[in-house]
Phi, psi and omega in degrees: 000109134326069159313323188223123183256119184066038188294173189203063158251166193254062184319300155321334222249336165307327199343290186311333173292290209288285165002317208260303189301327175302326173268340144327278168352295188296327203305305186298280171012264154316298178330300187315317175310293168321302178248057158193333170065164162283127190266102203294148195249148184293344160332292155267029167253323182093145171120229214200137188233128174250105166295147157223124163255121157307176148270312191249194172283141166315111156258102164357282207284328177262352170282348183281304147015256190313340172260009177261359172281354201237359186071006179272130193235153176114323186302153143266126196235114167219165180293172190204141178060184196313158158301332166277025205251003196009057194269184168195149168236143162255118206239108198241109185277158192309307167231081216289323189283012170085170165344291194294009153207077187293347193272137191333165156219146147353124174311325173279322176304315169316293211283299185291315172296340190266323187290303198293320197281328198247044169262165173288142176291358186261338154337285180306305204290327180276316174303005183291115173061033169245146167264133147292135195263338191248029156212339173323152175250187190280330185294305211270310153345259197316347160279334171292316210280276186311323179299336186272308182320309202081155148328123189109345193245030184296308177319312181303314158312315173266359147316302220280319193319302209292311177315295193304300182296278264273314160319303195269332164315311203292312177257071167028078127052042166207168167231123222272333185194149194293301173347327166296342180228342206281305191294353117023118155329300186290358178262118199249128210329304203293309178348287216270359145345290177272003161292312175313330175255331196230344175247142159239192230217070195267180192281000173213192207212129181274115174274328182208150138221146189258122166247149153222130153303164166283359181274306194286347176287289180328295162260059170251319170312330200262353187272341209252334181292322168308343191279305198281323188290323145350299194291331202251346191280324179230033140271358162297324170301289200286015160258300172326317170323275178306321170270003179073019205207150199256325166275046176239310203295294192311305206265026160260309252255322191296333193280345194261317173287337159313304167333310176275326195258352162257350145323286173265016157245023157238007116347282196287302189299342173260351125093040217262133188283120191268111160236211192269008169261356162257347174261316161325312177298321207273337199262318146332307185280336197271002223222308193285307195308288151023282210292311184290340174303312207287321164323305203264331159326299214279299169316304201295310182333289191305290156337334182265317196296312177298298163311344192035020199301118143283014176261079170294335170308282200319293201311328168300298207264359170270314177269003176262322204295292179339319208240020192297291188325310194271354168260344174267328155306310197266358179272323177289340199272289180327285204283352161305292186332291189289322155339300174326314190288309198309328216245336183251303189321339178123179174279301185302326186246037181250319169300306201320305202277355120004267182307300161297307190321307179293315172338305186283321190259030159255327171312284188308343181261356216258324185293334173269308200276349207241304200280339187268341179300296209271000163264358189279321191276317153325315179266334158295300139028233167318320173284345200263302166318286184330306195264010145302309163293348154289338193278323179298000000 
């Protein structure tokens, strides 16, 4: 499909301008990096990300309040998903708990300790020897039941387990009053006897929570430098290869790292959560810059072979107008797509589609002003030594 007919533009002749801003760019980049870093996703940092759903607005200040009184220091409390979702994410390093407790803990442990931290004192007094029904799982409900029950009524008991999460899934994933489970099919008198007696209905809800140890945080970091560095060592080969000339490899390899390194300072400057679904993304962009290099290479190939042209700037700036329709389709296509994600996708997929949406329109820049420049400079270069050496 032809979008641009006959396009002329003098994309080369710009080089110097766009080049000098590009290294602003890497320039801004670092800086970020440096002072302001990456906010690392527990994939690599290790610990524990706990989601809570309120009744009310989430309070902040006193759930960070009770857990740096519990000793967890360090922590991230911040709101998480729509403001009507009274949600909160909690972000818990591997060792969070200090001196006085270096050694890791454990997911139930963990989990049980962040709960115990951010109850209220009238909260603890009322939960003494009660089940929450809005952080209880189906296993520990359902021990309570049989403990209650007696032997033999274990089935009756996990109908009810089961009744009950299935109910607070149903009301966005709390439950505002026992009166929400008390009318329940699976409840059965005896049930609800002891829901009256033994269970209450507290103000949040545990939505999700994810652990990594720190042995595994670790080596997902040192897995993820091997990936990207891997990556780019052997598309440097397989470009070098393919095109017969070391200056094709070099000037792919400067464009994946441009690609990469403005990635990840609007990564940093926006302060965008990395885990392994942004290294994917990252890994992603490196495979799409890649695919638009090789493209408009494989023209100048073809244009050096037909033309014999010694004007290599021109042959350059001839085959990128040539493959223009088509790096502008398929990138406009690209970024519907990512829009979408970014915008529809969630709270959970916004770092991802973050990161490629920026990747991509670094890709589509990088392939014109950054990878035909250094190979243009390059093949001058080289020409210019021959003839030095010849003169010689």
């Amino acid at each position: 499909m032809q979008i641009l007919t006959n396009p002329k533009f003098d994309f080369l002749g710009k080089k110097n301008i766009f080049v000098t801003a590009s290294l602003i760019i890497v320039g801004l980049s670092i800086g970020s990096l440096v002072a302001r870093g990456i906010p690392l996703g527990i994939d690599f940092r290790g610990g524990a990300d706990i989601q809570l759903k309120f009744r009310e607005t989430p309070p902040t200040q006193q759930i960070r309040s009770g857990l740096e009184a519990a000793g967890f220091h360090g922590v991230s409390v911040q709101a998480f998903g729509a403001a009507a979702d009274n949600a909160v994410l909690i972000q818990i390093d591997s060792h969070a708990r200090g001196a006085a407790d270096e050694a890791p803990r454990e997911q139930e442990d963990l989990a049980a300790d962040v709960l115990r931290a951010i109850r209220t004192p009238a909260e603890t007094a009322a939960a003494q020897g009660k089940v929450d029904l809005n952080t209880a799982g189906v296993s520990e409900i359902k021990r309570h039941l049989v403990s209650v029950l007696g032997p033999g009524r274990e089935e009756e008991a996990e109908r009810a387990a089961l009744a009950i999460t299935r109910a607070r899934n149903e009301h966005a994933g709390l439950i505002a009053d026992l009166s929400n489970v008390r009318s329940l099919p699976e409840i059965t008198p005896a049930v609800a006897a002891w829901l009256d007696s033994t269970a209450i209905a507290g103000r949040f809800s545990i939505g999700e929570i994810a652990y990594v140890g720190p042995a595994v945080g670790v080596d997902l970091r040192t897995k993820a430098k091997w990936a990207v560095g891997m990556s780019l060592l052997v598309m440097l080969g397989y470009i070098a290869f393919r095109f017969k000339a070391w200056s094709y490899g070099v000037s792919a390899i400067v464009t994946l790292a441009y690609d990469v390194m403005v990635t990840l300072g609007f990564i940093s400057f926006f302060q965008k959560e990395f885990d392994l679904t942004v290294l994917a993304a990252v890994l992603t962009i490196v495979g799409y810059s890649l695919n638009d290099t090789i493209v408009i290479f494989d023209r100048v190939r073809e244009n050096l072979r037909l033309r014999r042209s010694t004007n290599i700037e021109k042959t350059f700036n001839d085959s990128i107008n040539e493959t223009l329709s088509r790096t502008v389709l398929t990138s406009f296509l690209v970024w519907i797509v990512l829009v979408s994600i970014w915008v529809f996708g969630g709270s959970r997929l916004e770092p991802f589609s973050f990161a490629l949406l920026v990747g991509s329109i670094s890709g589509t820049y990088s392939t014109i002003y950054i990878s035909s420049p250094v190979v243009v400079w390059w093949m001058k270069w080289v020409s210019a030594r021959k003839k030095a050496a010849a003169r010689a």
